[in-house]
PAFIPA-238240 format. One record per atom (N, C-alpha, C, O, CB): residue in one letter; x, y, z. Coordinates in steps of 0.05 Angstrom, whole numbers, plus 32768, in hexadecimal, padded with zeros to 4 digits. Glycine has a CB too. Layout:
BEGIN
AXYZ ...
% end
This chain:
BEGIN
X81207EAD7B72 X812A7E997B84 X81467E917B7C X814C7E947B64 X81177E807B84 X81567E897B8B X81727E847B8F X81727E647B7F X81647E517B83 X817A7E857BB5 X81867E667B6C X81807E4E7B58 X81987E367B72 X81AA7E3C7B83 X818E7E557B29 X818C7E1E7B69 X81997E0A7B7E X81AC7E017B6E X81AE7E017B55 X81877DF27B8A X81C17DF57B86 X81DA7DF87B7F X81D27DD97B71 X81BF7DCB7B76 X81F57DFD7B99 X81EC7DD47B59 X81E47DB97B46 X81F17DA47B5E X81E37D8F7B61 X81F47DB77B20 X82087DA67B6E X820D7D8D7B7C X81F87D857B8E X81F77D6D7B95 X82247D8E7B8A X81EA7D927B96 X81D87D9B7BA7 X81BE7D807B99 X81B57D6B7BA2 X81D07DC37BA4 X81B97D907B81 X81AA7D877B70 X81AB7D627B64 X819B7D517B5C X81B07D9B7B5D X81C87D647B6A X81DA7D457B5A X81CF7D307B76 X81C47D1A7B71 X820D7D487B55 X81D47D397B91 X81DC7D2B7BA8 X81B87D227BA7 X81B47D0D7BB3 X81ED7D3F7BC6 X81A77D297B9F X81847D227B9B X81797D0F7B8C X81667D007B8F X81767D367B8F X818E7D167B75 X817F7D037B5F X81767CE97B69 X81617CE37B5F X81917CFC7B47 X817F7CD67B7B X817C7CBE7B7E X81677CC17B8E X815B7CAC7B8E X81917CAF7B86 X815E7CCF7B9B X81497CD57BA8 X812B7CDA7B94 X81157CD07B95 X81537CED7BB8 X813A7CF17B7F X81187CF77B75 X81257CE07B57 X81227CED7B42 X810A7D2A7B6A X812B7CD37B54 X812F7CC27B44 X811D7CA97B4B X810C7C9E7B3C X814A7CBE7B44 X81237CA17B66 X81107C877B6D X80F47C8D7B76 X80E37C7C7B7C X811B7C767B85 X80F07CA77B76 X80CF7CB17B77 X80C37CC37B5D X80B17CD37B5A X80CB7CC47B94 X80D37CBB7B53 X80CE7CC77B34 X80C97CE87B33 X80B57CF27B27 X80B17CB77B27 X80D97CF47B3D X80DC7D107B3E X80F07D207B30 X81037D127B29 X80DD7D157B55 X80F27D2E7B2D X80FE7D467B1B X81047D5B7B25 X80F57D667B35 X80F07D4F7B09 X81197D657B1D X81237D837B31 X81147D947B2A X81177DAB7B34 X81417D927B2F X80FD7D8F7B14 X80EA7DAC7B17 X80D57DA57B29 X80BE7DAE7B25 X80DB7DB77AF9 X80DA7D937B3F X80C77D867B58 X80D47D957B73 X80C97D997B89 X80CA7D5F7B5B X80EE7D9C7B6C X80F77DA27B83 X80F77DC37B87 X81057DD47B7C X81107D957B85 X80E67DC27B98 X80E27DEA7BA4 X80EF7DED7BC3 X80F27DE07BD8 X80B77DF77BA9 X80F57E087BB7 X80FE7E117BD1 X80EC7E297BEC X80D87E387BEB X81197E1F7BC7 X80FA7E257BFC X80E37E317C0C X80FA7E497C1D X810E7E3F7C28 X80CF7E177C24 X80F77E5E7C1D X81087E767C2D X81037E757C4B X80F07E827C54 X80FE7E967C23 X81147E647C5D X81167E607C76 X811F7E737C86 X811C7E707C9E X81207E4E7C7A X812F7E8A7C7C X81427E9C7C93 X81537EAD7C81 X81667EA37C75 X81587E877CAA X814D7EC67C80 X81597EE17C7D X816B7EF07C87 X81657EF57C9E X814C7EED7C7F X81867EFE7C80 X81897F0D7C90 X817D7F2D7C95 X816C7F357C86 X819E7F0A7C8E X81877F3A7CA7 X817D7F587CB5 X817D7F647C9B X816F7F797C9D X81937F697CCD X81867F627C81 X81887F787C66 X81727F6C7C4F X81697F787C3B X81AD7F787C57 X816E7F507C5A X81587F417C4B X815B7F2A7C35 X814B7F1E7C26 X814A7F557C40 X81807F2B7C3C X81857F167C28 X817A7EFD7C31 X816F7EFD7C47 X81A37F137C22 X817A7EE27C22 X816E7ED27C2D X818B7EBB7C3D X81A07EBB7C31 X81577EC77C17 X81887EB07C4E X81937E9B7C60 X81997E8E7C5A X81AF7E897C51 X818B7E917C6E X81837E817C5D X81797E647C54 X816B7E577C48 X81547E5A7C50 X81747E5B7C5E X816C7E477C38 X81517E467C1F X81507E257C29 X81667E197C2B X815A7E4F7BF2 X81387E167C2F X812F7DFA7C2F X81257DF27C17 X81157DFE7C09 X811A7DF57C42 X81357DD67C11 X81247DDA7BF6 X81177DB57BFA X81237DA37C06 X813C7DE47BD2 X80FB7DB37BEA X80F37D9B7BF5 X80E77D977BE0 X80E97DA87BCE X80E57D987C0D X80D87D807BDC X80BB7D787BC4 X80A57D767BD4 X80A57D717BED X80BB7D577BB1 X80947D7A7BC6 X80767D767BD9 X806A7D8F7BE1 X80757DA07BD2 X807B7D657BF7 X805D7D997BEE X80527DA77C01 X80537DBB7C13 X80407DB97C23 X804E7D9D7C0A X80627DD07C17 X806C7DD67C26 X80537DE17C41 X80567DE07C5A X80807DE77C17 X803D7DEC7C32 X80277DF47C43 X801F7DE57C59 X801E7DEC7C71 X80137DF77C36 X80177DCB7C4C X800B7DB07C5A X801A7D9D7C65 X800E7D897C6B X7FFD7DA27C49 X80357D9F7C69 X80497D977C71 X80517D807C64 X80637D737C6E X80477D957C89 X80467D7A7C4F X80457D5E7C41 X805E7D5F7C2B X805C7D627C13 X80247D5A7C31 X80757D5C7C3C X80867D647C23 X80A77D517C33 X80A97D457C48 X80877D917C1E X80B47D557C25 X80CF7D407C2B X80E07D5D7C21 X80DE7D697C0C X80D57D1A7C12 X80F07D627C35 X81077D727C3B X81217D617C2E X81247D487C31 X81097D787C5D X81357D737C1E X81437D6B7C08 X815D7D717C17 X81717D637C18 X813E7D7A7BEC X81597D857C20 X81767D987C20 X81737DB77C2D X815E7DBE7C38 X81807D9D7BFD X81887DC77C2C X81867DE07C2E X81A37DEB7C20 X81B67DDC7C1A X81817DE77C4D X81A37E097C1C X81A77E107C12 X81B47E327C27 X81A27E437C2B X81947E097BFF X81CB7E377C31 X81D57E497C41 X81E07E607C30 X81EC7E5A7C1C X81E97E3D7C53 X81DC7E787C37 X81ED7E927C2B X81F87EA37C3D X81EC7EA87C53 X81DD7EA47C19 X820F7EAF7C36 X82177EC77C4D X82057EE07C3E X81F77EE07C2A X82417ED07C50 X820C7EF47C53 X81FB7F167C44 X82027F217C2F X81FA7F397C2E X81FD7F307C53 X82117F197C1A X82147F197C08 X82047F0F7BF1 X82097F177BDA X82237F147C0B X81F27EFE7BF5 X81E97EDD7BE3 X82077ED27BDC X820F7EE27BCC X81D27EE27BBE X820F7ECA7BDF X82257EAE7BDB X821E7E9B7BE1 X821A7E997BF9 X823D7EAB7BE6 X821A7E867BD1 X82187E6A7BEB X82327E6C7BF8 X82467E797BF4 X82167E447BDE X82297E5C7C0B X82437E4E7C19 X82417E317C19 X822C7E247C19 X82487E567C37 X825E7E257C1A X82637E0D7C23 X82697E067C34 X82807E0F7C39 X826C7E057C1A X82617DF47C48 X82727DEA7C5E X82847DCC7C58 X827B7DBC7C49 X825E7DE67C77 X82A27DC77C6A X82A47DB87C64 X829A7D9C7C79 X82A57D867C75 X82B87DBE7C5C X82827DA07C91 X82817D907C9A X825F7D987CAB X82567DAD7CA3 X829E7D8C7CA6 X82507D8D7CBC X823D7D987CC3 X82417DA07CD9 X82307DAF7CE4 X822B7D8D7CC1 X82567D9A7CE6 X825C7DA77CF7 X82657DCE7CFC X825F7DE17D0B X826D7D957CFC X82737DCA7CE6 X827F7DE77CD4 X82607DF77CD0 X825C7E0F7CD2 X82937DDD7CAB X82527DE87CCB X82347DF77CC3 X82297E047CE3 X82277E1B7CEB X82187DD97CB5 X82257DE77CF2 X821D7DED7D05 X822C7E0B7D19 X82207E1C7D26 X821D7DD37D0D X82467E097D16 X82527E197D21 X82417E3C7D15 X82327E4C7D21 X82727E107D19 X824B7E3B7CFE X823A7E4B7CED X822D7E5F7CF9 X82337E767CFF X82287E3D7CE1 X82117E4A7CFC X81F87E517CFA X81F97E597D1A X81EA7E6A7D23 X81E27E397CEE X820A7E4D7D27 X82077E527D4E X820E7E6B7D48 X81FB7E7A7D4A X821F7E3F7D6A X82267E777D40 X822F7E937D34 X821F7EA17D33 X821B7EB17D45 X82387E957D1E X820A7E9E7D19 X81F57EB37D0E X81E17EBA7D22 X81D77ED17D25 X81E67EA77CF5 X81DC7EA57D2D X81C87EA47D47 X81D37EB97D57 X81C67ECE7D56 X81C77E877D59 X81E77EB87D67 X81F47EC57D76 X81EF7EDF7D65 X81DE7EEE7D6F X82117EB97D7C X81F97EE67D53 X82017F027D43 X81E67F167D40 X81E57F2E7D40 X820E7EFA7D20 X81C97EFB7D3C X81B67F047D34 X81AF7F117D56 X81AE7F297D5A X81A47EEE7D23 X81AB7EFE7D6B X81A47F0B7D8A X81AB7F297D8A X819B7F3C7D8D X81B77EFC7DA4 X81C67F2A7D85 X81D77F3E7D94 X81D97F5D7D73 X81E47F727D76 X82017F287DA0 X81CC7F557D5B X81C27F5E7D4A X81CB7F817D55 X81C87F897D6C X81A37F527D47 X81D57F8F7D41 X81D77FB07D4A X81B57FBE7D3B X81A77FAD7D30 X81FD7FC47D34 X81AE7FD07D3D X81A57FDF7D27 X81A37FDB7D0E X81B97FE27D05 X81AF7FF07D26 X81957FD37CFC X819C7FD77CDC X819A7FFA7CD0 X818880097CCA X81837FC27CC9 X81B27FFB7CCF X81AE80157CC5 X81A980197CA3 X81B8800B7C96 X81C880247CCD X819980287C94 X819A80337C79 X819A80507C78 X819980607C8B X818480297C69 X819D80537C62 X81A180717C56 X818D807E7C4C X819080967C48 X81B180737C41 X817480727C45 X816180827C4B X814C80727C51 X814D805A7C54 X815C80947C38 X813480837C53 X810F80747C63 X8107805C7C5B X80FF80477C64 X80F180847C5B X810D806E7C3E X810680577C29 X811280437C1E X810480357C10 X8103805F7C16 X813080397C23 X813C80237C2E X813B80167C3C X814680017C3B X814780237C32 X812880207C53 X8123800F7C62 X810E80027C63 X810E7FEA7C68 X812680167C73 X80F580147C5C X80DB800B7C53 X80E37FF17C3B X80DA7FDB7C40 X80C880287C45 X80F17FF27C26 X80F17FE47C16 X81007FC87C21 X80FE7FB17C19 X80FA7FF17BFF X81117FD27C35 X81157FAE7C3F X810C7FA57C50 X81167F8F7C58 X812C7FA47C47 X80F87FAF7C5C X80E17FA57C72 X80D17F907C63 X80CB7F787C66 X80CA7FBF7C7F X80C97FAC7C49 X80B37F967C34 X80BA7F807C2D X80AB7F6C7C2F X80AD7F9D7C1A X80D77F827C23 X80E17F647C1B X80E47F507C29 X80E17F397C20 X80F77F647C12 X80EB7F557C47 X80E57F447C5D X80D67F337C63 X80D87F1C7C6B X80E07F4D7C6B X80C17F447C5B X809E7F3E7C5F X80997F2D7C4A X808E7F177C4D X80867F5A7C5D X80A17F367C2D X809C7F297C1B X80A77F127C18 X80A07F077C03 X809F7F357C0A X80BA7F017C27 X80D07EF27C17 X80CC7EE27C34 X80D97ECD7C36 X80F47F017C0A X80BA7EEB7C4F X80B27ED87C5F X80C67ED57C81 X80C57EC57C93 X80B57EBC7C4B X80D77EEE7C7B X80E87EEF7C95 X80DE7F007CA8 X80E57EFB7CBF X81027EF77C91 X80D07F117CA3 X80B67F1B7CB6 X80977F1D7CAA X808D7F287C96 X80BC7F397CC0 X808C7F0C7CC2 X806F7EF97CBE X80657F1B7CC4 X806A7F1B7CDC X80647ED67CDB X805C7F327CBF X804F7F467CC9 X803F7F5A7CB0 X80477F627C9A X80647F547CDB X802C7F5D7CBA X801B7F6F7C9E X80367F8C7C9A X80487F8F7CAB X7FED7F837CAD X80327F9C7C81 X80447FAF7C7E X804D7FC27C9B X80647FC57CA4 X80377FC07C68 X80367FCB7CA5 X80387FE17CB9 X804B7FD87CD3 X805E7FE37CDE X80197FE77CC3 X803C7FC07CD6 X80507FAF7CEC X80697FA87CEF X80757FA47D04 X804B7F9B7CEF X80777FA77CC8 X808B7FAB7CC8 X80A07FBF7CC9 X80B87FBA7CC9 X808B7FA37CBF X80957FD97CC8 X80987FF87CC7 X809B7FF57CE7 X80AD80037CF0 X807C800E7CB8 X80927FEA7CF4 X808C7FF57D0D X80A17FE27D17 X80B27FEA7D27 X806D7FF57D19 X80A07FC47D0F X80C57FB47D17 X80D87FC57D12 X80EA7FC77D22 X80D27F977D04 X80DA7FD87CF9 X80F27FE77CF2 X80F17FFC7D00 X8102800D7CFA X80F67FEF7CD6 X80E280037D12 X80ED801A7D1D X80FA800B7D39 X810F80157D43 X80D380347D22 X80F27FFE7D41 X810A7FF07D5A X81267FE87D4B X813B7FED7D56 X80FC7FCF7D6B X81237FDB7D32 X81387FCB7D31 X814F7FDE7D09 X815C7FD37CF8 X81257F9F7D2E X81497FF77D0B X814F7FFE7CF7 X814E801B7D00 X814380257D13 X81417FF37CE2 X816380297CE8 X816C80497CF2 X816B804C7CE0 X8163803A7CD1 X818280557CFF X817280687CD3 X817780737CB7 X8194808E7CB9 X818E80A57CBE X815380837CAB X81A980897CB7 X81BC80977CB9 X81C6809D7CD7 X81D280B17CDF X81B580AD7CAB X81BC80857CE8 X81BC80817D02 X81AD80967D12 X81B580A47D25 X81D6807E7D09 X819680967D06 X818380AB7D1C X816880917D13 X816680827D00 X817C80DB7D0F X815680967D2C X814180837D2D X812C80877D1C X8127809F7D18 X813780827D45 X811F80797D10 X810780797D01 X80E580737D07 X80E180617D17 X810E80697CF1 X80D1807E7CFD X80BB807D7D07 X80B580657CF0 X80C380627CDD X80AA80987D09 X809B80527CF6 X808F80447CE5 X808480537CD3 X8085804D7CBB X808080347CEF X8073806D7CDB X805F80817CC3 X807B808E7CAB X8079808E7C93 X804A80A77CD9 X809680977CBF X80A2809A7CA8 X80AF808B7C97 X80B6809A7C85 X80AC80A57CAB X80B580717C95 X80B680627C81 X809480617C7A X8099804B7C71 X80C780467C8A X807C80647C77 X806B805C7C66 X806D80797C50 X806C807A7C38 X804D80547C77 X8072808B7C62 X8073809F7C4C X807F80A37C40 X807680AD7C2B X807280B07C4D X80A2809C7C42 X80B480987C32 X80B4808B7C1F X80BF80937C0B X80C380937C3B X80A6806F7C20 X80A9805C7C11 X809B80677BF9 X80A4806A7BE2 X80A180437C1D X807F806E7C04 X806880807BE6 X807B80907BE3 X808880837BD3 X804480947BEB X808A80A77BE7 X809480B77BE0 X80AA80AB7BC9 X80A480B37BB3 X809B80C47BF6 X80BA809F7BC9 X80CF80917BBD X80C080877BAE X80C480907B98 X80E280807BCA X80AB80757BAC X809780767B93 X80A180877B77 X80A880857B60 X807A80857B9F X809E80977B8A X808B80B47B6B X80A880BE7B66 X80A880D27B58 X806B80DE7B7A X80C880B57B6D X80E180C77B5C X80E780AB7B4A X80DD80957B49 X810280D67B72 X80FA80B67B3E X810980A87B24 X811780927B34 X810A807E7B32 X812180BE7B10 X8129808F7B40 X814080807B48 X813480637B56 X8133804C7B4C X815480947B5E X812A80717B7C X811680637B86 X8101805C7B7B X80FB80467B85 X8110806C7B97 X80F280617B6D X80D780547B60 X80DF80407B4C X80D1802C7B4C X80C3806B7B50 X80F480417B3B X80FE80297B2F X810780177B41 X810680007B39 X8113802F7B1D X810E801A7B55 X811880007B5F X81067FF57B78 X81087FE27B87 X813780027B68 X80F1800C7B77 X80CE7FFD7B8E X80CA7FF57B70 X80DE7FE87B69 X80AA801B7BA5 X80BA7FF87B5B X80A97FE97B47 X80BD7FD17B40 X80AB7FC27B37 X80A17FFC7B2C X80CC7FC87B3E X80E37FAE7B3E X80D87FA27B4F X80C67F917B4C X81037FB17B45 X80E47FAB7B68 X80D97F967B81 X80BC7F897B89 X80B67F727B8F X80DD7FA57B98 X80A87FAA7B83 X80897FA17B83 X80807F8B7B69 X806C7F7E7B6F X80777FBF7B7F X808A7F877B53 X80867F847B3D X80977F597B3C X80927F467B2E X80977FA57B2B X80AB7F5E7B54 X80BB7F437B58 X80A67F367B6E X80997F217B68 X80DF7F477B65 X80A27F437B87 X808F7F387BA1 X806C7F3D7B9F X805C7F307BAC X809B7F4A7BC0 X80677F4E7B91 X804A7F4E7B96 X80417F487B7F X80287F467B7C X803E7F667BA2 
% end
């Protein structure tokens, strides 16, 4: 998880101060991803997030890079985010370089909550919304790719990382 920014952190205190809370009270929750799987937007609140029983703190914005960003106004945000919206509609292809790049950022998708879909389902989003060296992709061939990249040196170190971080 994306550590929270300390002003972020400073602008609270008076908050979990008069309810006797602590910034190891305050969690965050992954609201919005982009197309490569970085994360968006992170909410971060105390309480609950399941049961809705919880008090919203803040958030937390990144470009596709992970950087935070700052805005200097909410309006500047708002503008933003009308942007991303727009960018996300009109979205090209995500292209990667191989199957198994792509399989592995579907998973993370899935894993990190930016697509609600069992594995297969997400194999099967990536073949509408994903290419591999700009030719189209099947869902079966990312499942096989992905086992396949398993079992070499390069790809399998960096699936057992990921499996080993999300599952």
């Amino acid at each position: 998880m994306t550590k929270i920014d300390k002003n972020l952190l400073d602008s609270w205190k008076p908050y979990l101060d008069k309810y006797n809370l602590s910034e190891k009270d305050v969690k965050s929750h992954i609201e919005e991803c982009y197309p490569n799987g970085q994360v968006k937007m992170i909410i971060h609140y105390v309480g609950d997030w399941d049961t809705l029983n919880h008090s919203m703190l803040g958030h937390s914005d990144y470009d596709e890079d992970g950087n935070l960003m700052k805005f200097d106004s909410s309006e500047d945000r708002f503008s933003w985010l009308n942007k991303m919206r727009t960018r996300a509609i009109d979205m090209q292809v995500k292209d990667y370089p191989s199957r198994w790049e792509c399989a592995l950022a579907v998973r993370k998708m899935i894993a990190i909550g930016s697509l609600d879909v069992s594995i297969n389902e997400g194999y099967k989003w990536a073949g509408n919304h994903c290419s591999v060296d700009g030719k189209p992709i099947t869902w079966t061939e990312l499942k096989k790719s992905y086992e396949n990249a398993k079992q070499r040196t390069k790809s399998g170190t960096i699936i057992d990382e990921f499996e080993e971080e999300y599952y």
